[in-house]
VEXDREN-2710 file (C-alpha; in Angstrom, 1 decimal):
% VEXDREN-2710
k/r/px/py/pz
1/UNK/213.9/80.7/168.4
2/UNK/210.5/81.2/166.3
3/UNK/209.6/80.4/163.2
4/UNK/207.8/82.2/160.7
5/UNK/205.3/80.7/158.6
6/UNK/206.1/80.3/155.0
7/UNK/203.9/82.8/153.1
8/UNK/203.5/85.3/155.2
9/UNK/205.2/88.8/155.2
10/UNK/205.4/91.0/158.0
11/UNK/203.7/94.5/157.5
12/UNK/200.8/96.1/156.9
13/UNK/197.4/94.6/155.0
14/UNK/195.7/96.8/152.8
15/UNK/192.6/96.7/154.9
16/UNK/195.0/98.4/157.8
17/UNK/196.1/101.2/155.8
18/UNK/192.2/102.0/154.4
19/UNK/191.1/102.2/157.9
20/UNK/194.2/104.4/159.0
21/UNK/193.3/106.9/155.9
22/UNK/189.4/106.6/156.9
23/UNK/190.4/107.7/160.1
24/UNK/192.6/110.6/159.6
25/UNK/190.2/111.9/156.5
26/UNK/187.7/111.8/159.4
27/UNK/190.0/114.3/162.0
28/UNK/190.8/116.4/159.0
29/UNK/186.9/116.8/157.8
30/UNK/186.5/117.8/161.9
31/UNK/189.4/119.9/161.8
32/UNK/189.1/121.9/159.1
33/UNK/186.3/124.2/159.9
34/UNK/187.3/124.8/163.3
35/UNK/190.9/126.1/161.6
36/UNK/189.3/128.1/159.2
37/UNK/186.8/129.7/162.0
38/UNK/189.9/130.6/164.2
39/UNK/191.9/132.0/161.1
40/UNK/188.4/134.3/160.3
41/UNK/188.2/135.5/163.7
42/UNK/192.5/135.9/164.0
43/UNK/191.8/138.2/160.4
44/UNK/188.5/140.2/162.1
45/UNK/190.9/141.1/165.4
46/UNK/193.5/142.4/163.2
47/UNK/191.0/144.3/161.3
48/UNK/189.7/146.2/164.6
49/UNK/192.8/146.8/165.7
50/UNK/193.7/148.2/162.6
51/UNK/190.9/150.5/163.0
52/UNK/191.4/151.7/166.7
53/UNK/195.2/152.4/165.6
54/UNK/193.8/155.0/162.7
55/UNK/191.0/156.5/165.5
56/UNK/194.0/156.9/167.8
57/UNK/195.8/159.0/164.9
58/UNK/192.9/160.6/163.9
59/UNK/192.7/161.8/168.3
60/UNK/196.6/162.6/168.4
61/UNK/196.1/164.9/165.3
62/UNK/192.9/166.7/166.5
63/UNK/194.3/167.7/169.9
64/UNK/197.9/168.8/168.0
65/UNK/195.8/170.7/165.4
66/UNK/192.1/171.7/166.4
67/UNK/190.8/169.5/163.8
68/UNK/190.4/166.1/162.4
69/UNK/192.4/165.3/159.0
70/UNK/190.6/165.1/155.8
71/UNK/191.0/161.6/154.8
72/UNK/193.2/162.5/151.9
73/UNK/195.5/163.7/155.0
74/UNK/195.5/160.4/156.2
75/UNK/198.7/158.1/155.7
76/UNK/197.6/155.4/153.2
77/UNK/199.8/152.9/155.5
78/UNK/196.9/153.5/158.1
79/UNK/194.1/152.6/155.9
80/UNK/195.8/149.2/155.7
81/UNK/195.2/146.0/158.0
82/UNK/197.4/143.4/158.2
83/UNK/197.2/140.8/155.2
84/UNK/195.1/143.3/153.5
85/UNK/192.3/141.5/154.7
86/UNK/190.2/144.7/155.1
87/UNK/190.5/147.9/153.2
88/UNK/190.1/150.9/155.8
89/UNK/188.2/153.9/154.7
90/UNK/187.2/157.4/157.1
91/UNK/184.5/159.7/156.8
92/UNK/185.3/162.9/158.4
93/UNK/182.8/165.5/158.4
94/UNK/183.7/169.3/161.1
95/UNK/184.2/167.1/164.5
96/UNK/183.2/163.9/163.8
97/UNK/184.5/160.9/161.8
98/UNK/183.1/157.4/160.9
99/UNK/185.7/154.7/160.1
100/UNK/184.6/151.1/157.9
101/UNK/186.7/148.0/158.4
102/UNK/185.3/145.9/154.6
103/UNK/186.2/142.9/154.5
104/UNK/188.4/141.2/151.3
105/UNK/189.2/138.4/149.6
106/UNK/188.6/135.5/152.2
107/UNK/187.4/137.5/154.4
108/UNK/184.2/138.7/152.5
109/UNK/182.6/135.1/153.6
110/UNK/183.4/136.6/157.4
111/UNK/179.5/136.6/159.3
112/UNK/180.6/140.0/160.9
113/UNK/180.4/142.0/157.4
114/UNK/181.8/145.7/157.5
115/UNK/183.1/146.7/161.2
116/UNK/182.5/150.1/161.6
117/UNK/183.9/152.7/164.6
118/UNK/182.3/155.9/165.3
119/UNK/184.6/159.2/166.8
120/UNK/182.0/158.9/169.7
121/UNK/183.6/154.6/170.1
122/UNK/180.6/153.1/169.4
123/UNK/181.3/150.4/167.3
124/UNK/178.9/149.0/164.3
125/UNK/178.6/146.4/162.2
126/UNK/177.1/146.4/158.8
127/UNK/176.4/143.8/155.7
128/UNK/176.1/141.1/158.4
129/UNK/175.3/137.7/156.6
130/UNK/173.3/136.2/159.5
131/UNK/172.1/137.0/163.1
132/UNK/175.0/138.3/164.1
133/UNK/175.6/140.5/167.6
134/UNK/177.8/144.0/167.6
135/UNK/179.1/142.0/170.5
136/UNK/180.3/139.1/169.1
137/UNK/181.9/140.6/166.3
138/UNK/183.8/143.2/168.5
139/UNK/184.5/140.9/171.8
140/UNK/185.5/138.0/170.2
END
């Protein structure tokens, strides 16, 4: 059988716990920004795809009718992204159209700016905050 020693408690110190909080403030600080660069990137995917599903529309109605829609034709469900992270606007002029991903809220900070599509698929980016490639914006 042991004994304890009179005066002392089991548990923790307070120097124990400040290093346990200096470490986990530390994980979180590196944490953090990686999180919010994923969640960015997570809102910019959902904002192309939102765009290739209204240039897919756009296609199905021109072969049924001959013609693109004007955009006041368009369902206003289209010109929506997922979260509303981007507000979706078309420019259709005879056979071509030009579609603009903007970014909101949060989003605004994104480096990619406006992602634009083109009827022809080339795919544009525009307000860009820093060097930023078509390629990285639209790839990753």
């Amino acid at each position: 059988m042991t004994r304890r020693r009179p005066g002392r408690v089991g548990g923790f110190s307070l120097i124990e716990l400040l290093m346990a909080l200096v470490i986990a403030g530390v994980l979180a600080a590196i944490a953090l920004p990686s999180y919010s660069g994923y969640v960015t990137r997570a809102r910019r995917v959902s904002g192309r795809s939102s765009l290739v599903q209204l240039a897919h529309w756009l296609e199905r109605v021109a072969t049924t009718t001959g013609r693109y829609p004007a955009p006041s034709e368009i369902p206003p469900a289209l010109l929506r992204s997922e979260g509303a992270h981007y507000l979706l606007t078309a420019l259709v002029l005879d056979d071509k159209f030009t579609l603009d991903a903007i970014p909101q809220g949060g989003q605004s900070a994104d480096r990619c700016g406006t992602l634009s599509l083109l009827q022809s698929g080339e795919r544009k980016i525009s307000n860009v905050t820093s060097d930023t490639s078509v390629d990285a914006c639209w790839n990753r």
